[in-house]
C-alpha positions in Angstrom: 0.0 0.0 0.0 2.5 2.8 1.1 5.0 1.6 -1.4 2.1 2.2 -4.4 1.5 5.9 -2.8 4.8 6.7 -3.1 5.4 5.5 -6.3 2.2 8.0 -7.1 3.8 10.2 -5.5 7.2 10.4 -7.0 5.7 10.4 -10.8 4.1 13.7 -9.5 5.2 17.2 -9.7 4.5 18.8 -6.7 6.8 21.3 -6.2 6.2 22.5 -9.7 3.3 24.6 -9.2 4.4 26.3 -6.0 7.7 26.9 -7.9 7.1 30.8 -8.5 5.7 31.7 -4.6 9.0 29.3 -3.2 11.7 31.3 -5.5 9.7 34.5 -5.0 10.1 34.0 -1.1 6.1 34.0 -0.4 6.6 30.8 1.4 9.9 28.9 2.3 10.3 25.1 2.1 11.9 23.7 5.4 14.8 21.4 5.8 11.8 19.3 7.6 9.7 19.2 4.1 7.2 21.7 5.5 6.0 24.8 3.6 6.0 27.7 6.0 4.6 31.6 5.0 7.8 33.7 5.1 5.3 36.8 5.8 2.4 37.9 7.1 1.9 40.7 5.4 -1.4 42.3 3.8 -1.6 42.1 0.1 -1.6 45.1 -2.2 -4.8 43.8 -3.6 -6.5 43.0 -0.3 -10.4 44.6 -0.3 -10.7 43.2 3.4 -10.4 45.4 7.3 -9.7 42.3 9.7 -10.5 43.0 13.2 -8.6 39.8 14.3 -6.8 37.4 12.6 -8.4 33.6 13.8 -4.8 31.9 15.3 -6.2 28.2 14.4 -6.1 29.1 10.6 -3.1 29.2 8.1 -5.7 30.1 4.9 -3.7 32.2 2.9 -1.1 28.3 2.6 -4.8 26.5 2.5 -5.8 29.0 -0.4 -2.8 29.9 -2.3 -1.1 26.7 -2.1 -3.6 23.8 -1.5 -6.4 25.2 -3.4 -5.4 27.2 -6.0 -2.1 24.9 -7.1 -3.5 21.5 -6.3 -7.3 21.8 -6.4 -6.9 20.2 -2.5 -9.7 21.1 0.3 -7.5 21.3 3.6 -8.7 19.0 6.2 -9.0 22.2 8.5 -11.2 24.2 6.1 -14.2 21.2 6.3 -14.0 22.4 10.1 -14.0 26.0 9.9 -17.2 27.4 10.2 -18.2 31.4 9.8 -20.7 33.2 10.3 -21.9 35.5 7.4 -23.1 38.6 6.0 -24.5 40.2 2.8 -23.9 44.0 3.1 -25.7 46.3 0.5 -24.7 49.8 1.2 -21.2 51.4 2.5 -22.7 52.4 5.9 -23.9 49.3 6.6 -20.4 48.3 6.4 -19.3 50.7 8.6 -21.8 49.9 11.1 -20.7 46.2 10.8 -16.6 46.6 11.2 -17.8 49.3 13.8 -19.7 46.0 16.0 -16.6 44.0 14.9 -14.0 45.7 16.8 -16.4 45.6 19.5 -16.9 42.6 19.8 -12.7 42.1 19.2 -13.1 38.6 17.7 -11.7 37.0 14.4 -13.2 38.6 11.6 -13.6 41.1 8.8 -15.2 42.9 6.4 -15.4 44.4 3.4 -15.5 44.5 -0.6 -16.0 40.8 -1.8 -15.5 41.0 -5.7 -16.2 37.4 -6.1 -18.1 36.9 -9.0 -20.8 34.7 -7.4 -21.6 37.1 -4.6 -24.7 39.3 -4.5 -23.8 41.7 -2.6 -20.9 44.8 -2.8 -20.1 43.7 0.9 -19.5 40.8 3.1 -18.1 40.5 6.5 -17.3 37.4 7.9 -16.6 36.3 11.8 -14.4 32.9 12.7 -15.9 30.4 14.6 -13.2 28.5 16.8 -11.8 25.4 14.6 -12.0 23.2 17.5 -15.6 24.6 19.0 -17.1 22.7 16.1 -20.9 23.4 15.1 -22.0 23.5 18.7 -19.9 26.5 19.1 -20.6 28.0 15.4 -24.5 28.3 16.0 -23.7 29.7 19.4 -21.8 32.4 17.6 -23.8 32.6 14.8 -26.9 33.6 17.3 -24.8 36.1 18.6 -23.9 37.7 15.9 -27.5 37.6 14.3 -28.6 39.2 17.5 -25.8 42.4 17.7 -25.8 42.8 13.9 -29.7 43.1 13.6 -29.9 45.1 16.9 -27.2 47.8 16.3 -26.3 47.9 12.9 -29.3 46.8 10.7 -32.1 44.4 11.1 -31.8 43.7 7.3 -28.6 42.8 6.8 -28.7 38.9 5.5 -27.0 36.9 8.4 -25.9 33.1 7.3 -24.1 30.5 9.2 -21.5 28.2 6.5 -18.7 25.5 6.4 -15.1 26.1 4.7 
């Protein structure tokens, strides 16, 4: 069994796509095999105002290596849950990131240019990886509550996986 996986494994290129962000120095590849982030900085083309960042998450390697070079769903994004919002109107957004540092818990908002995305602005808080749903509707009942109470009671609030 192992010996078939890593002959799989061998006939595949995985270095190769990450090439560019390894000689770039976006992420470094240890003398242990692992693929650490050099930087933590924010990117120039970054639409987002983070409150906090969630410590149990490493999404920019999940996205930018996983995801976009290998078409891989991390094991860790199946457990993060978040809780949601579709913002139609600039002061709603303020009125959101305003509750946000408030409440001083992962999360941010802002500009979401995805294509598939309804709305001009999203905000998103980070439910605890290892909280699991139990903790995620806890939050998400929270956040329903504050958002609807002191920013806007029409302000879509949604509760979703990875």
């Amino acid at each position: 069994m192992h010996e078939e996986f890593f002959r799989a494994m061998s006939a595949a290129d995985i270095i190769g796509p990450i090439e560019p962000l390894l000689r770039n120095r976006t992420f470094l590849l240890g003398n242990d095999g692992i693929i650490r982030s050099r930087i933590r900085a924010r990117m120039v083309d970054n639409h987002w105002i983070n409150v906090r960042h969630a410590p149990d998450r490493l999404c920019g390697k999940w996205m930018r290596i996983y995801w976009d070079q290998y078409r891989l769903i991390s094991s860790n994004c199946m457990g993060c849950w978040k809780v949601s919002l579709g913002i139609t109107t600039l002061d709603q957004a303020l009125a959101v990131h305003k509750l946000q540092v408030k409440m001083n818990l992962p999360s941010k908002t802002g500009m979401d240019k995805r294509f598939y995305v309804r709305t001009p602005f999203s905000a998103h808080w980070y439910c605890p990886i290892k909280e699991g749903l139990e903790g995620a509707r806890k939050l998400y009942k929270d956040v329903k509550r504050r958002v609807h109470k002191e920013c806007d009671a029409n302000i879509k609030v949604i509760l979703k996986r990875g």
